[in-house]
Every structure is written in C-alpha cells, then in structure tokens.
C-alpha positions, 0 to 999 in steps of 0.5 A: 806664371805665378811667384811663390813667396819670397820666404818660399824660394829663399827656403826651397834654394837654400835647400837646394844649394846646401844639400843638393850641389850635385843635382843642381849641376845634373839638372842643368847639364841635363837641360840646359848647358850641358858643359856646365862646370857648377851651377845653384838654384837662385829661383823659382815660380810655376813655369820653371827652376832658375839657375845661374851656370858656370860655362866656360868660366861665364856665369849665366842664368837658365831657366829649365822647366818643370815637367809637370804642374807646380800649384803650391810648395808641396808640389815644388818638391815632386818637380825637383825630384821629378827633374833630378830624376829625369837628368840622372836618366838623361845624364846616363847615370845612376841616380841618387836618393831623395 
C-alpha cells in the first residue's frame, strides 16, 4: 500500500462530500454495508477508498477496494468513477453524471 499526500486526500475527500453524498452512500452500500443510511469519504491510498458508515445509527469505518490501479491522482478519479459506476449497476439503479 502507498499513501498519497495528505494535501491529495484532503482534496480528493472534500470533493467527495461536498459533491458526491449520494455516490458515497451507493458505493458503500453497493460494497460494503448495504443498510448504510450515510456514509463520507475520509480516506484513500493505492489499495482502497475509506469511509466511515451509518448502520443502525453506528458510525463505522469500511474500506472498499479499487477496481483497478490507483498510481497517482489522476487515476483517483478514474477509480471513483469506476466505483460509483460499478454500485449504480450493483445498486440496480440509474447512474448519475460525472
């Protein structure tokens, strides 16, 4: 596993929660803890995104793997994406823009 930046995560999260709320509960439901009931990106290195989930009103923390390589920031987004998309599938519902 390699860490990216803090300066990075901090970036790549804040976008995430800020803009993306409803992929980050699809990606965790779709993954992880399908009752999920909210959940927010709070990290990520080459292996996995970080979230912490609301399940049953317990916060907990999931790691849910990349489907492919993560190297470098650039490719941070073509995983989330690639995620997002995969859960909307997984999900059975329609998927939203990016």
């Amino acid at each position: 596993m390699t860490s990216f930046d803090p300066a990075v995560v901090a970036a790549v999260t804040r976008h995430m929660n800020d803009d993306h709320t409803g992929d980050n509960l699809h990606i965790v439901r779709a993954f992880a803890e399908p009752a999920a009931t909210d959940a927010r990106m709070t990290g990520l290195d080459t292996e996995a995104g970080e979230w912490t989930a609301t399940v049953d009103g317990v916060v907990k923390t999931v790691r849910v793997p990349w489907i492919g390589q993560v190297t470098d920031r650039p490719s941070i987004r073509v995983e989330v994406v690639a995620l997002c998309t995969a859960a909307y599938e997984r999900l059975g519902i329609e998927p939203s823009g990016h």
